[in-house]
Wavefront OBJ file of the C-alpha trace (Angstrom):
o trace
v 185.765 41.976 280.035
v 186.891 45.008 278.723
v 186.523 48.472 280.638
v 183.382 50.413 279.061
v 183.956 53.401 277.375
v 181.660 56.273 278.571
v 179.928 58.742 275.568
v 181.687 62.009 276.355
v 180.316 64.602 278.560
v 178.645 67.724 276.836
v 179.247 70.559 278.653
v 176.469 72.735 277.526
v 173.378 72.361 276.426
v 172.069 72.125 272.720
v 168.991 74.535 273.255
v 168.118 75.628 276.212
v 164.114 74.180 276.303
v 161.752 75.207 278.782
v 160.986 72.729 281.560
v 157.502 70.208 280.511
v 154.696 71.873 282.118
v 153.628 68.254 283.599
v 156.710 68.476 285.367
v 156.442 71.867 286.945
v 153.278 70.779 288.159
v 154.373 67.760 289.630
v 157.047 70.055 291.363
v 154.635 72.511 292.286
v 152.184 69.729 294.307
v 153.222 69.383 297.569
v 153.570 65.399 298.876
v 156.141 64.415 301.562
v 156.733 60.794 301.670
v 153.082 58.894 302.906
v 151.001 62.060 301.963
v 151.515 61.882 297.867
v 148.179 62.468 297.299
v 148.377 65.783 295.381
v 151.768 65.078 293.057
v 149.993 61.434 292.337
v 146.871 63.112 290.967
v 149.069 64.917 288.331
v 151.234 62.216 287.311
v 147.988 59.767 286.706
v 146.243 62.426 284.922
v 148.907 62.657 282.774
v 149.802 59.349 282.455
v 146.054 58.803 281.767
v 146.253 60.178 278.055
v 148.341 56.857 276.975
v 147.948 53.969 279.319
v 145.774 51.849 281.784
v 145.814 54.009 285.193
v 145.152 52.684 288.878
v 146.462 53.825 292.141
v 147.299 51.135 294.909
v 146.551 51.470 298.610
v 149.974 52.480 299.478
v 149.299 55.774 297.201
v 151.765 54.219 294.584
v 150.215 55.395 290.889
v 150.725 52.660 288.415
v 150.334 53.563 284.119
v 150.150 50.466 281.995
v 151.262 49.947 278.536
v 150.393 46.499 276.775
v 152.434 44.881 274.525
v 153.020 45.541 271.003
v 150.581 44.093 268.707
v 151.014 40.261 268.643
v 152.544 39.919 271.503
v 149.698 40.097 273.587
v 149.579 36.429 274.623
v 151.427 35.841 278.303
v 153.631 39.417 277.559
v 156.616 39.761 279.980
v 156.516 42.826 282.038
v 159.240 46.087 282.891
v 158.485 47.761 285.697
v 160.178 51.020 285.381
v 159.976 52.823 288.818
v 160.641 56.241 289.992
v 159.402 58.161 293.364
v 157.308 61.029 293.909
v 157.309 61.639 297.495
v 159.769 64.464 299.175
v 161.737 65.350 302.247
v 159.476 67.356 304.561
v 158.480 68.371 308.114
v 156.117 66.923 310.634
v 154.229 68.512 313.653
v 155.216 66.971 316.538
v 153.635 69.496 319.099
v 151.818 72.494 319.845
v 153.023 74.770 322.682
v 151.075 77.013 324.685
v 152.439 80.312 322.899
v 151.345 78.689 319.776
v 154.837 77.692 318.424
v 154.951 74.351 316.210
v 157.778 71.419 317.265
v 158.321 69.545 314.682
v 161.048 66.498 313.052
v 161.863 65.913 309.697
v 160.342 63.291 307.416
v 163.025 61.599 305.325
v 166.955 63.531 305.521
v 167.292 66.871 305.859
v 170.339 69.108 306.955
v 169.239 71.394 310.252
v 171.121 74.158 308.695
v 169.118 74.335 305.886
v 165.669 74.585 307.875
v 167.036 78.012 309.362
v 164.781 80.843 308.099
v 162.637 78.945 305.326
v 159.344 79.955 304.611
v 157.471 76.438 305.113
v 153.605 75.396 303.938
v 151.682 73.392 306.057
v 148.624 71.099 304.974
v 145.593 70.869 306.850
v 141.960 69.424 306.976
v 141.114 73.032 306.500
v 143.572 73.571 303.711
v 146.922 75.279 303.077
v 148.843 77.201 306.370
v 151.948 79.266 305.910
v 154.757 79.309 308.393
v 158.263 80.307 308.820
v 161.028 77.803 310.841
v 162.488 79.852 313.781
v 165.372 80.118 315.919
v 167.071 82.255 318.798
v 168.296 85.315 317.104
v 172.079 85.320 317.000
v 172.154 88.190 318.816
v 171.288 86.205 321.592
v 173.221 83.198 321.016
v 175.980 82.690 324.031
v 179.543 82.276 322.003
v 179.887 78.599 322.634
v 176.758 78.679 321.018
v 177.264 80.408 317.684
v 180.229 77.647 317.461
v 177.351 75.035 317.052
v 175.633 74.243 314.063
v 171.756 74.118 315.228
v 169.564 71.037 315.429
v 166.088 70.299 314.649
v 165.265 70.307 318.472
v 166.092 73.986 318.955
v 163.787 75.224 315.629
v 159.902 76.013 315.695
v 157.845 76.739 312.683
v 155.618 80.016 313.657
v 152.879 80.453 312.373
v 152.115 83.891 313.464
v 149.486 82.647 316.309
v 148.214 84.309 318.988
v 149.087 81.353 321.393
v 148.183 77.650 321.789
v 144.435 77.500 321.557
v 144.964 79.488 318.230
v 147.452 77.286 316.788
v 145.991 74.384 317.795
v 142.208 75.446 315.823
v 144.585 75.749 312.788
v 146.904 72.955 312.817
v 147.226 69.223 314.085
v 149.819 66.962 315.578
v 151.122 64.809 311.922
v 149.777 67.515 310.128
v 153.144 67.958 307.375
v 155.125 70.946 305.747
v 157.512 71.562 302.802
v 159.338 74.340 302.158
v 157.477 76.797 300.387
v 159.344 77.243 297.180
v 158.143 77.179 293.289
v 160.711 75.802 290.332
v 162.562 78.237 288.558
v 164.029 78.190 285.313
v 167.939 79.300 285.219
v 170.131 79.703 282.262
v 171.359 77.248 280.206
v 168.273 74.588 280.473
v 168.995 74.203 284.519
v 166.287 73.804 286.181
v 166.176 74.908 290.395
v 163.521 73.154 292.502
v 162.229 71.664 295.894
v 161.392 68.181 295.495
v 163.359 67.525 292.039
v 164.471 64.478 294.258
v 162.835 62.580 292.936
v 159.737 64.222 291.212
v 162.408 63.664 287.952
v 162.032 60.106 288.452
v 158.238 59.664 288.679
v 158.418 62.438 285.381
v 161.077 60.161 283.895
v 158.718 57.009 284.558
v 155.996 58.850 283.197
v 157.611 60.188 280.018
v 159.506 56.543 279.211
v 156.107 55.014 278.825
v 154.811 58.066 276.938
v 157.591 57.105 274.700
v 156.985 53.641 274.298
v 153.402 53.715 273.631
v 153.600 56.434 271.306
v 155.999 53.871 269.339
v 152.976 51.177 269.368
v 154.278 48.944 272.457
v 157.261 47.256 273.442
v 157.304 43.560 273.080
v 157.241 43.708 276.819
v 154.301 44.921 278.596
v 155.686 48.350 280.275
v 154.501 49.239 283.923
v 155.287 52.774 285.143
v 154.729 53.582 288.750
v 155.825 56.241 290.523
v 156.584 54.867 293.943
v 155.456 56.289 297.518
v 157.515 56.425 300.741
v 160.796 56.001 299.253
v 162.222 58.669 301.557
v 160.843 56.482 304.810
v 160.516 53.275 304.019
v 160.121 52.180 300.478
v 157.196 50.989 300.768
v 155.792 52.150 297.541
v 158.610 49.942 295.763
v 157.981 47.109 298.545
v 154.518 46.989 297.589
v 154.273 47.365 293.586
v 157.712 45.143 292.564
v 155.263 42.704 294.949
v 152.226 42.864 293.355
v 153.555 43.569 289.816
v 155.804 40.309 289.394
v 157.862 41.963 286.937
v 160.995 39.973 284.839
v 162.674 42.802 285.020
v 162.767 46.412 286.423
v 164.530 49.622 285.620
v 164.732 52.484 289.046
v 164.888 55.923 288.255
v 166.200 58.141 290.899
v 169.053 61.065 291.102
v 172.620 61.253 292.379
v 174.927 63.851 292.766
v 176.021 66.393 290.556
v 179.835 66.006 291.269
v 181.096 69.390 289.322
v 179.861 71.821 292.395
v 182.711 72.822 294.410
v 184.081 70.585 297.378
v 183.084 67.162 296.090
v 186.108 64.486 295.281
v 185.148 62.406 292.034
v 187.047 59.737 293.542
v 185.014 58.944 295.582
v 181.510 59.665 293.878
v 182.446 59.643 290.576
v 182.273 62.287 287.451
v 179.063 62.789 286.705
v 178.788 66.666 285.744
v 175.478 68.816 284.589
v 174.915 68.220 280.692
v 176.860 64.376 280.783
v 173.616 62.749 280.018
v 172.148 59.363 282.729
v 174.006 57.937 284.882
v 174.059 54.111 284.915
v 174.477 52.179 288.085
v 176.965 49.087 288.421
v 177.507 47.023 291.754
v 176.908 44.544 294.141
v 172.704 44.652 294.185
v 172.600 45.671 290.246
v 171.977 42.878 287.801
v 174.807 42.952 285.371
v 172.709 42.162 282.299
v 170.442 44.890 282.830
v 173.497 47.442 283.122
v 174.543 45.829 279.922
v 170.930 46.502 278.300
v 171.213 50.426 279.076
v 175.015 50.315 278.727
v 174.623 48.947 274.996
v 171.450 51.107 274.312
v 172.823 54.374 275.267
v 175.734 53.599 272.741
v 173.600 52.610 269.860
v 171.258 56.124 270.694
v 174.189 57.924 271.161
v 173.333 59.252 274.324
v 175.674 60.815 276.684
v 176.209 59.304 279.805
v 178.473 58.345 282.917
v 178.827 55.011 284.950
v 178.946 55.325 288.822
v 179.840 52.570 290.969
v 177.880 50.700 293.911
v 179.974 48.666 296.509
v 176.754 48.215 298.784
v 172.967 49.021 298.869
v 172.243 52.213 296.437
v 169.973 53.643 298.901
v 167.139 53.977 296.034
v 163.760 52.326 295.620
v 166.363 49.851 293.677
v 167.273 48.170 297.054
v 164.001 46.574 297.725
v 162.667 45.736 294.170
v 165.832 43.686 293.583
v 164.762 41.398 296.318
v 161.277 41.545 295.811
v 159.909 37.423 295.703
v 161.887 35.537 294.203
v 164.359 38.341 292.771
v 164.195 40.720 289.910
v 166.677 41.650 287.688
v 167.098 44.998 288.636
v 169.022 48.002 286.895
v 169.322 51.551 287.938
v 169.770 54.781 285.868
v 170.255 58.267 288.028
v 169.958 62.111 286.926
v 172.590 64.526 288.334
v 172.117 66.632 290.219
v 173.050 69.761 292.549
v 172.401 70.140 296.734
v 170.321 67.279 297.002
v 168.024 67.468 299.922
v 167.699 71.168 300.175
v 164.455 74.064 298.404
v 167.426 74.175 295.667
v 168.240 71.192 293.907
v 169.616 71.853 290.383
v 169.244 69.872 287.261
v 169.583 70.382 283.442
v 166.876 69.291 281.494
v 168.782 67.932 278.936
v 169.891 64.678 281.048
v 166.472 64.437 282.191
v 165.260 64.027 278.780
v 168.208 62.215 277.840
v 167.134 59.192 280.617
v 163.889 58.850 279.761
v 165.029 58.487 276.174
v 167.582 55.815 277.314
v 164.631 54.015 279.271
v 162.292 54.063 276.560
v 164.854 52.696 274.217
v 165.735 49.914 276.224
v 162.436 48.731 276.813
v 162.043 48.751 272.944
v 164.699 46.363 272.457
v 163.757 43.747 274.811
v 163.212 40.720 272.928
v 160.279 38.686 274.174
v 163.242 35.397 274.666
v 165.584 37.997 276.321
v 166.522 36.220 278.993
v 168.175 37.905 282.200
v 169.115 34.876 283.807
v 172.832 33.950 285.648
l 1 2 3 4 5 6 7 8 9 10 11 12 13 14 15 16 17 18 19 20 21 22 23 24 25 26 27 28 29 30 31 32 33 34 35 36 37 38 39 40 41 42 43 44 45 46 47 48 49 50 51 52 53 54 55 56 57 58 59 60 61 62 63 64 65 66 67 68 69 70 71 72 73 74 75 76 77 78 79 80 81 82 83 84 85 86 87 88 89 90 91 92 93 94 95 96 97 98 99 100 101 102 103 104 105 106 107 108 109 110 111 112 113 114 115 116 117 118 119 120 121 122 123 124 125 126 127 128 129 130 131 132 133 134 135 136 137 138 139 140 141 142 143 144 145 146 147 148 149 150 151 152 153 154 155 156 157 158 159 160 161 162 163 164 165 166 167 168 169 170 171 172 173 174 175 176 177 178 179 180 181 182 183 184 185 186 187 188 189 190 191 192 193 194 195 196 197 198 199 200 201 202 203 204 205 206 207 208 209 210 211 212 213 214 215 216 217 218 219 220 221 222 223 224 225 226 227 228 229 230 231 232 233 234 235 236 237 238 239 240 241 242 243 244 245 246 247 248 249 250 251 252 253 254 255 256 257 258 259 260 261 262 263 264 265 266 267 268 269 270 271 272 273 274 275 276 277 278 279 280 281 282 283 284 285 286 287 288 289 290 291 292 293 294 295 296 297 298 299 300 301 302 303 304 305 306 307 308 309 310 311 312 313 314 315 316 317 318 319 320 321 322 323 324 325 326 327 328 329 330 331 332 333 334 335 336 337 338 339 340 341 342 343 344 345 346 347 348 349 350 351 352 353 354 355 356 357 358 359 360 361 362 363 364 365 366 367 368 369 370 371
């Protein structure tokens, strides 16, 4: 087979749009992975306007979209699949001067904790904090060398002492960093959470699509998975229970025009060059084929990045999920994953969930995704 050719990248943006207000919100709503309650409840009310909504034990929020008229009788079924939980903090224990130990939920860089303002959730409701350290005016020198670790931060929470803290907050009670989205230049979008609130957004927005259009001739099953930062349990559970022929994972990857990255290794995939569509070893070829051959026919921009191994996405355990399921995977760029100030442009959000919504439009009900 030949080597694809890849649309080319657009460096800027056509119009700089503001960010979908469904998608601040669902940036806004605070939901670490297993505690997704509050970003679930916007995504189903929005997904609510179009489809069939429900909401599985796991927290996993599932929108429905039947078949195109006449093709209602035993319809195939795409799951397409994105995540909605975050990176966060848990409390781990409450000290007698009041001062909160904690460890991360999902992957987070110690370096980054230094100094953020954090939020806490509560039965009681919302408690503000800020992540502490010994000032580096006392720091010994072999100590300034070393780059600090989430044993040797706190979250304070401005407490008298223990007995304080402890009437406030609980051991497993969780925290994000307390950040809102803000709108840059050029459509780019800055954000806590954008991995992989996009996904869910791009889940949401793909079936929006297709039942605006009156149906696929597949039956279209959004979710927007829980506990993919932990576990994947959310993915586990609904590829599962949903038996679909087919599935499509939305999640991000990285934005490889910031400084210090080597595209040999990770590939080009800049701001503004559209979805990027998986290829590897856990990938089914035919359903890379399906987005490769629908972007081309939409003309939309995109990039191909390469998977030697496990992608490390929801992907990984919907693949394997009974008996298999052709699985495909389409990522959004973007900038310092994993920290308050990941960076997208809209423009290749949109762009993916135009890509998704096309594809499921041109499934045939004999398409066939067998080897």
């Amino acid at each position: 087979m030949s080597e694809p050719k890849q649309a080319s990248p657009r460096r800027r943006p056509a119009a700089a749009a503001a960010a979908p207000q469904v998608l601040l919100d669902l940036l806004s709503a605070r939901g670490p992975s297993g505690y997704e309650t509050a970003p679930a409840a916007v995504w189903r009310e929005a997904a609510g306007v179009f489809a069939e909504v429900s909401t599985d034990l796991v927290g996993t929020p599932l929108a429905l979209v039947g078949p195109a008229h006449g093709y209602e009788s035993a319809p195939r079924r795409l799951l397409v699949m994105g995540h909605i939980d975050e990176i966060g903090l848990i409390v781990t224990h409450i000290d007698d001067e009041g001062f909160l130990c904690f460890r991360e939920v999902g992957g987070w860089d110690a370096q980054i904790l230094v100094g953020q303002r954090v939020i806490l959730d509560t039965s009681d409701g919302p408690v503000k904090g800020v992540v502490g350290k010994k000032p580096i005016h006392l720091l010994r020198d072999e100590e300034r060398k070393k780059v600090a670790e989430i044993r040797e931060l706190h979250i304070d929470i401005g407490a008298l002492d223990g007995k304080q803290a402890r009437k406030l907050v609980r051991i497993g009670d969780v925290a994000v960093i307390d950040s809102e989205p803000i709108q840059l230049p050029n459509g780019r979008l800055t954000s806590r959470a954008l991995d992989n609130r996009l996904g869910s957004f791009v889940a949401l927005e793909a079936a929006r699509i297709v039942a605006a259009a009156g149906g696929a001739k597949w039956e279209l099953a959004a979710v927007a998975a829980a506990q993919e930062e932990t576990t994947f349990g959310g993915s586990r559970t609904s590829a599962f229970a949903l038996e679909p022929d087919a599935a499509i994972v939305i999640d991000v990857t990285h934005a490889t025009d910031a400084p210090g990255i080597d595209v040999k290794e990770a590939g080009k995939h800049e701001l503004g060059s559209g979805p990027v569509i998986s290829r590897g070893s856990t990938l089914h070829d035919g359903v890379f084929e399906l987005l490769f051959q629908t972007a081309e026919k939409e003309k939309i921009p995109f990039t191909i990045e390469a998977s030697g191994r496990a992608t490390g996405t929801d992907a990984d355990a919907v693949h394997i999920s009974r008996g298999g399921v052709p699985t495909g995977l389409v990522s959004i760029p973007i900038r310092y994953m994993h920290s308050p100030v990941e960076l997208v442009q809209l423009d290749d959000v949109h762009a993916c969930a135009r890509l998704i919504a096309a594809a499921a439009l041109r499934l045939e009900r004999e398409t066939s995704f067998a080897r």
